[in-house]
C-alpha positions as CSV (number, residue, x, y, z in Angstrom):
1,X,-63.9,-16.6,110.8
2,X,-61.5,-19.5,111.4
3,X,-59.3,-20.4,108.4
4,X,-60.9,-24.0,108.5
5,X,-64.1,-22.6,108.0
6,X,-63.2,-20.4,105.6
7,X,-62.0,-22.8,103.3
8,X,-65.2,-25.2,103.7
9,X,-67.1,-22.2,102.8
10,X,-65.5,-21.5,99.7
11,X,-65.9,-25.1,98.9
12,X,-68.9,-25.3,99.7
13,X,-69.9,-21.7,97.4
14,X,-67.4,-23.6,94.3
15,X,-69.3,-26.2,94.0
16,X,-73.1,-25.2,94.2
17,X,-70.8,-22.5,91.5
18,X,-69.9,-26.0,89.5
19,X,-73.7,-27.1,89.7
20,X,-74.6,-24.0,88.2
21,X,-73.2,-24.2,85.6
22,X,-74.2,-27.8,85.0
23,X,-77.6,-27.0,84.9
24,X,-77.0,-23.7,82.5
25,X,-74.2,-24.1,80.1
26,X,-75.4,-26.2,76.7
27,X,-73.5,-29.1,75.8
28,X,-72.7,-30.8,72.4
29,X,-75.4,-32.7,72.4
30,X,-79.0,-33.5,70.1
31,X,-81.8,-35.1,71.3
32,X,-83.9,-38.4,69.5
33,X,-87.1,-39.8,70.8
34,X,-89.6,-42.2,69.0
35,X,-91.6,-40.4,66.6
36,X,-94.9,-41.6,64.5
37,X,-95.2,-44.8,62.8
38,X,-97.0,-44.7,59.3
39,X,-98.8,-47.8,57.8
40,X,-97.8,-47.3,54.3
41,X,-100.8,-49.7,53.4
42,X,-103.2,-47.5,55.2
43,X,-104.2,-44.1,55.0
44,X,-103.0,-40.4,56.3
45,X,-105.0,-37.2,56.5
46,X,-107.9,-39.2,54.7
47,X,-105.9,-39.9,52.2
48,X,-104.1,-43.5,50.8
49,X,-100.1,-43.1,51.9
50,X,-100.0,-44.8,48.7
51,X,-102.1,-43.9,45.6
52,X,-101.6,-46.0,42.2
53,X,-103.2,-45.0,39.0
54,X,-103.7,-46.4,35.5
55,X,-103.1,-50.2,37.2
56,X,-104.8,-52.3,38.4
57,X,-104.5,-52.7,42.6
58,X,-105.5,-55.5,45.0
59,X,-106.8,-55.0,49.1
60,X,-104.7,-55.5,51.2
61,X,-104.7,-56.5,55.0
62,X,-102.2,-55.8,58.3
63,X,-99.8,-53.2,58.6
64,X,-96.5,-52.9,56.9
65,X,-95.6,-49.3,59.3
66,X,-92.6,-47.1,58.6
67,X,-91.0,-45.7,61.5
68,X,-89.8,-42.2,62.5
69,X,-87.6,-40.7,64.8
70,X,-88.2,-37.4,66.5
71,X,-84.9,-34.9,66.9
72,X,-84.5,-31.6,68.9
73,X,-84.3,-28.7,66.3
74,X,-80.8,-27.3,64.9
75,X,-80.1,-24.9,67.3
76,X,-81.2,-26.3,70.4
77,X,-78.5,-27.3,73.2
78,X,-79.6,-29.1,76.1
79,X,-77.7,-28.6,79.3
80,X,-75.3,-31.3,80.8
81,X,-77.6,-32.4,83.5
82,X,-80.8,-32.4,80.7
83,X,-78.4,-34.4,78.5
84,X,-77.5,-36.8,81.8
85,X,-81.2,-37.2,82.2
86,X,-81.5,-38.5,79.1
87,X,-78.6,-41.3,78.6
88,X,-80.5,-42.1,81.7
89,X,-84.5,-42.6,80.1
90,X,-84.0,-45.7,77.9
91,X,-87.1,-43.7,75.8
92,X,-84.6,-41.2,74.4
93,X,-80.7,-40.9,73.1
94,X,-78.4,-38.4,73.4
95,X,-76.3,-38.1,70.5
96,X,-73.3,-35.8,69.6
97,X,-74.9,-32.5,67.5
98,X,-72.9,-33.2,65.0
99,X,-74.4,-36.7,64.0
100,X,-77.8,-34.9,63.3
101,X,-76.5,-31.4,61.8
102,X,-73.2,-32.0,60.4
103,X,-71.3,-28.6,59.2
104,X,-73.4,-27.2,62.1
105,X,-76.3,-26.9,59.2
106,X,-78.9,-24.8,60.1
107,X,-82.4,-25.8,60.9
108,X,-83.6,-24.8,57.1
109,X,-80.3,-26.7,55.5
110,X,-81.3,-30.0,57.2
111,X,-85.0,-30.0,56.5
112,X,-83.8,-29.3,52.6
113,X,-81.4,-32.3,52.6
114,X,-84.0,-34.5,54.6
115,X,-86.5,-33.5,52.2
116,X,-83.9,-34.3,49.1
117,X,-83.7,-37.8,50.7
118,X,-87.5,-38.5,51.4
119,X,-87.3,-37.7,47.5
120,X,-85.1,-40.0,46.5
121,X,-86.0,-42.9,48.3
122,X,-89.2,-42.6,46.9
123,X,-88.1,-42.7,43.8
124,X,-85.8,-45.8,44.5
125,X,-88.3,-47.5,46.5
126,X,-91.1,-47.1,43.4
127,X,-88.1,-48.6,41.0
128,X,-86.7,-51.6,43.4
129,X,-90.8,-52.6,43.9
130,X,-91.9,-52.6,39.9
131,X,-88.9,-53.7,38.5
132,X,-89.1,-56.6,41.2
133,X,-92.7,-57.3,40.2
134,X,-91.6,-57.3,36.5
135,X,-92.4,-54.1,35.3
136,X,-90.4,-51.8,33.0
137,X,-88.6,-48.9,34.5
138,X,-86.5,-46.7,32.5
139,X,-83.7,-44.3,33.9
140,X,-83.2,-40.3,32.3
141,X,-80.0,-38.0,33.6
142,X,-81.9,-34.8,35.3
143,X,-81.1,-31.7,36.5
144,X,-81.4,-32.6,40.3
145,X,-80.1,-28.7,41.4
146,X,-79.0,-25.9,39.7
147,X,-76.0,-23.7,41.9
148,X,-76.9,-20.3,43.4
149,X,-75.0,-17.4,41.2
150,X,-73.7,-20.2,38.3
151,X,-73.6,-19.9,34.8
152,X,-76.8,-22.0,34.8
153,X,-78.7,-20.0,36.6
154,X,-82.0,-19.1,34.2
155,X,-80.7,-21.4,31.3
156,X,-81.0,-24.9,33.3
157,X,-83.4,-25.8,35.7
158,X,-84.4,-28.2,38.7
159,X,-86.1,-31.1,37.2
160,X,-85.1,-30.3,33.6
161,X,-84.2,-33.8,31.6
162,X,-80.4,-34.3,29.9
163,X,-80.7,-36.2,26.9
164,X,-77.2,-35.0,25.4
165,X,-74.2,-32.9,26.1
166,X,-72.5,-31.4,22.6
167,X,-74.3,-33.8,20.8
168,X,-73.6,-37.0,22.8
169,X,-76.0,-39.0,24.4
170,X,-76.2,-39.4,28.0
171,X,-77.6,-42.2,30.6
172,X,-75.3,-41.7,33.3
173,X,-75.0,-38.2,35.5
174,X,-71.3,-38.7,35.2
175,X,-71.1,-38.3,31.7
176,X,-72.5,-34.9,32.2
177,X,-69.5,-34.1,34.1
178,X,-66.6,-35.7,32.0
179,X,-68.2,-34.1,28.7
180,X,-68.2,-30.9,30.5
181,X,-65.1,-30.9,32.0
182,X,-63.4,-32.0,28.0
183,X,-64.1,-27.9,27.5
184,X,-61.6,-24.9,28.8
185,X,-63.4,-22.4,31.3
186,X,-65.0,-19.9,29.5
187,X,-66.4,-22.2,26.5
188,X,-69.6,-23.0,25.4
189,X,-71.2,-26.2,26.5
190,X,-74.7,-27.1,24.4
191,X,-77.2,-29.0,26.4
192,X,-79.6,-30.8,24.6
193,X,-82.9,-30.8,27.5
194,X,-86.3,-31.5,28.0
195,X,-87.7,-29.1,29.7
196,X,-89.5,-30.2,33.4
197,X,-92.9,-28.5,32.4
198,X,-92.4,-30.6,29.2
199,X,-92.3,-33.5,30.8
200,X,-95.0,-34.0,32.5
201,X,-97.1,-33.6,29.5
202,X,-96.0,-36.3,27.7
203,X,-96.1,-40.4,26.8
204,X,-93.8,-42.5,26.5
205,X,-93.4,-42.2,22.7
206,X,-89.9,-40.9,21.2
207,X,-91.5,-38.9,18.6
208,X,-93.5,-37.0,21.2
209,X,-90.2,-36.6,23.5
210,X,-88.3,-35.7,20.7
211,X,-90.5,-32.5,19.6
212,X,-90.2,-31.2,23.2
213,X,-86.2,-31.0,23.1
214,X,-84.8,-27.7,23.2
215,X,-80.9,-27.3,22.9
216,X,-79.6,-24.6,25.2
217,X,-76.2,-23.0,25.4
218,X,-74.2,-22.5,28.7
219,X,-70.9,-20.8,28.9
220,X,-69.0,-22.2,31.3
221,X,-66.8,-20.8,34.7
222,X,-63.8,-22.2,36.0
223,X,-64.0,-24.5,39.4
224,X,-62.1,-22.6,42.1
225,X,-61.3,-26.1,43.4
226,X,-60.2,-28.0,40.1
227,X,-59.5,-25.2,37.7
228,X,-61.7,-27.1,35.2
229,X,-65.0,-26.1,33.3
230,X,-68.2,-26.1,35.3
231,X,-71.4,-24.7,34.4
232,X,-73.0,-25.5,37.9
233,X,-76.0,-28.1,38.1
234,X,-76.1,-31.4,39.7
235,X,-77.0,-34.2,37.7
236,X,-78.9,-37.3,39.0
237,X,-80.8,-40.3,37.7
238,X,-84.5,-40.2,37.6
239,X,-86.2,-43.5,36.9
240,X,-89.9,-43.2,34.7
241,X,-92.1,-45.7,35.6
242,X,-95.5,-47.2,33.1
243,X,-98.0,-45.9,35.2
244,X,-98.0,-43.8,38.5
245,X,-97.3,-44.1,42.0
246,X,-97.5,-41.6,44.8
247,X,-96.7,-41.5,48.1
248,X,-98.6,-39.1,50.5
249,X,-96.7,-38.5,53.1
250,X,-95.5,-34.5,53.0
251,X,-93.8,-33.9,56.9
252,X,-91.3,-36.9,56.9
253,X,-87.8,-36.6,55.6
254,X,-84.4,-39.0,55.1
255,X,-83.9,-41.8,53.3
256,X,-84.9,-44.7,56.2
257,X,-88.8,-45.2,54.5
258,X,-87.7,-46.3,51.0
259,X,-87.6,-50.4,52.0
260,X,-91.1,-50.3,53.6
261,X,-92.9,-47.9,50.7
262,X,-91.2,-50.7,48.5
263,X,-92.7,-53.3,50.2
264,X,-96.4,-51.5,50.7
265,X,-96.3,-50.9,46.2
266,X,-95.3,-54.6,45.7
267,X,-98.4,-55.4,47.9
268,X,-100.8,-53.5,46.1
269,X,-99.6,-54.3,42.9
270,X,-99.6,-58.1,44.1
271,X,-102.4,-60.5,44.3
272,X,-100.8,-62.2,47.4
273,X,-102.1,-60.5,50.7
274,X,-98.1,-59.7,51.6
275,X,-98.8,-59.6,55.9
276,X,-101.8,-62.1,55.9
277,X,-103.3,-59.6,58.5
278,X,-99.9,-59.4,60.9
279,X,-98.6,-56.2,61.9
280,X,-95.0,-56.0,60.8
281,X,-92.8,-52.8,60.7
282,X,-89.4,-51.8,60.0
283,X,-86.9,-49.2,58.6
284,X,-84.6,-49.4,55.8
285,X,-82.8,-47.3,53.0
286,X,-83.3,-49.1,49.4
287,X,-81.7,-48.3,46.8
288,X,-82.9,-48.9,42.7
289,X,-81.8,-52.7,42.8
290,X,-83.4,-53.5,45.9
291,X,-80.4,-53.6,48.2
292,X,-81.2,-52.8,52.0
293,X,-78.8,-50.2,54.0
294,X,-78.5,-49.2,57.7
295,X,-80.5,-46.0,59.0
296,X,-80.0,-44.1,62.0
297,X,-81.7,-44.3,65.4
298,X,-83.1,-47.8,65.4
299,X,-83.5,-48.0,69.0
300,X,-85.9,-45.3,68.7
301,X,-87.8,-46.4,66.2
302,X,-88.1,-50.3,67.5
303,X,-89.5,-48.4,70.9
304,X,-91.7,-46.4,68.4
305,X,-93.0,-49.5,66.1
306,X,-93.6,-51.8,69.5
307,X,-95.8,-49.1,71.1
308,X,-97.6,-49.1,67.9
309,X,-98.7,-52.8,67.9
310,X,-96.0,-54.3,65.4
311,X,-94.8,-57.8,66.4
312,X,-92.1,-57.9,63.9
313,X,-89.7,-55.6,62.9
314,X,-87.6,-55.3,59.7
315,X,-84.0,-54.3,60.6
316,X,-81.1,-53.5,58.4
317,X,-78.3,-56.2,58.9
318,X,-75.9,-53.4,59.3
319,X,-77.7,-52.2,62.0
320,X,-78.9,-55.6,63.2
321,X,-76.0,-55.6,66.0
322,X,-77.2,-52.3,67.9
323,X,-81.1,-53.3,67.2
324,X,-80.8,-56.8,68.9
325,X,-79.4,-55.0,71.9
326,X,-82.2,-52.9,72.7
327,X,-85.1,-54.8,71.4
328,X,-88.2,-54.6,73.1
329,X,-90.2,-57.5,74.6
330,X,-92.5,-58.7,72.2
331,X,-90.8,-57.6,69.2
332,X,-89.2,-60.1,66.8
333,X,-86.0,-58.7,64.7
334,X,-85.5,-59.9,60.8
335,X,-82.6,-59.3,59.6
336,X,-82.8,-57.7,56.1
337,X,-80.4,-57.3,53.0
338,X,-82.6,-57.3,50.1
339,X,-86.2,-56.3,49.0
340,X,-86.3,-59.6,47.5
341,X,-85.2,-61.2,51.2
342,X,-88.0,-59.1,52.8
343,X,-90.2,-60.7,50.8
344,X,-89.3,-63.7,51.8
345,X,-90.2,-63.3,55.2
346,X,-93.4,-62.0,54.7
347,X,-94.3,-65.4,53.3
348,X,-92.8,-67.6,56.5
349,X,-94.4,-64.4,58.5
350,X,-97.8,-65.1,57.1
351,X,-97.6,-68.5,56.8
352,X,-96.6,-69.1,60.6
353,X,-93.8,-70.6,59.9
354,X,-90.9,-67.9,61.4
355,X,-88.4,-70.2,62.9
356,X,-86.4,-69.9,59.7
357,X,-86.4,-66.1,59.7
358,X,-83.3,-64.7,59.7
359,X,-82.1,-62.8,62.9
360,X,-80.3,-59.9,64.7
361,X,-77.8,-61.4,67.0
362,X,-76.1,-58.6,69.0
């Protein structure tokens, strides 16, 4: 064979080689699609998303719809050419695998943090919506986790209530930490607790919270980071609220619902018909006071909440920039900060007057 073609031949054999291995070899990459939109004034599975109890509740019209994004699972890679395909359908996003499992987290790690999230946003979407309506809320330090193989193991538990350390009152879950870490590795801590099955048996009344304390003793283990005293929970706020509010909605995780549950409580709980019948969606994370932050995948979820049927779409300021770039037709952007600013625009939204609501500019 002449050298010439030689050469073309092993070209040739190198490069369908190269394709190869394009279409084989997984690349760095995770997958996001537009998942379900949930009407958080509507129902699920037969049942309310949201359920109140022990007040009062008004009907309610339109949709106030959360929105979801769908990823590929933990250890799934797609190939280069899959992951080309996909920068190239504007109905997906190929994002680095690190941005959705971080620490390379398995698939069981990530639907435990996501469902830690979903958790607390709840619980600061419930506080931001009563406290804005004018109801009390009060705030207890908890138990939020207890380490695996600590010195708390089978003394403290998940969910259990901190009402003192040594005697000292706490209302903040970093108190906890300073009054344990005042103590040398190997000392007893005293944890004054109510106990979680205690809790839910209970008023409001001190006396009655007061006989269910229990005072438990924890000897404490030196940090192998810090050297200091550690007896191995995780303290968090939990806020208790005058009457109760649940949110059924058991396979969705993260923290991007809390500003539209907010929103559907304050319109229950409100006389005013918050949408007047319009179908509005959005995303959000809320925190206790009310404050709006940025979420991930909004491009997603606007192509998720438009093929829904929602004509206007709550957006994060911070991510107001990326959202305003790949809006689709149809869909009007408000820009959002606050619960209290979301508000807001439901009234111009359900008045008709909208030229005064507050954009995403790109």
């Amino acid at each position: 064979m002449p050298r010439r073609s030689a050469t073309m031949l092993a070209s040739t054999l190198l490069l369908i080689a190269l394709f190869c291995v394009t279409l084989l070899v997984p690349a760095p990459y995770a997958e996001m699609s537009p998942g379900p939109t949930y009407n958080t004034l509507g129902d699920q599975n037969g049942k309310p998303v949201i359920v109140i109890s022990g007040h009062q509740t008004y009907p309610t019209t339109g949709h106030l719809n959360m929105t979801t994004v769908e990823v590929s699972s933990a250890d799934y890679r797609p190939s280069l050419i899959s992951a080309l395909a996909g920068w190239i359908d504007g109905n997906m996003a190929i994002v680095p695998h690190s941005t959705l499992y971080p620490d390379n987290q398995t698939a069981q790690q990530a639907q435990q943090q996501n469902a830690e999230e979903f958790s607390a946003s709840q619980d600061s979407a419930k506080t931001a919506a009563l406290t804005q309506l004018g109801f009390p809320v009060a705030a207890e330090v908890v138990v939020a986790a207890v380490v695996e193989n600590s010195p708390s193991v089978g003394k403290l538990h998940a969910g259990d209530v901190i009402v003192a350390v040594d005697g000292t009152p706490v209302t903040d879950p970093k108190q906890v930490s300073a009054l344990v870490t005042k103590h040398q590795p190997g000392q007893d801590v005293v944890f004054t607790v109510i106990p979680k099955a205690k809790t839910s048996e209970l008023t409001q009344t001190p006396a009655q919270r007061a006989a269910e304390e229990q005072r438990v003793a924890v000897k404490t283990a030196e940090n192998p980071t810090t050297q200091k005293a550690m007896v191995g929970i995780q303290p968090d706020v939990e806020h208790t609220f005058p009457f109760d509010v649940e949110i059924n909605l058991g396979d969705v995780g993260g923290p991007s619902a809390g500003l539209m549950f907010a929103l559907g409580i304050v319109d229950k709980l409100n006389g005013t018909d918050l949408t007047g019948g319009k179908f509005v969606a959005g995303t959000g994370t809320i925190d206790s006071t009310g404050n709006v932050g940025p979420i991930g995948g909004i491009s997603m979820k606007l192509i998720a909440a438009r093929a829904a049927g929602a004509q206007y779409f709550f957006t994060p300021a911070d991510n107001c920039a990326e959202a305003a770039s790949a809006t689709p037709k149809g869909l009007t952007l408000v820009k959002e900060t606050t619960l209290k600013g979301a508000l807001d625009a439901l009234a111009q939204i359900r008045s008709g007057n909208t030229a005064a609501l507050p954009s995403c500019t790109k």
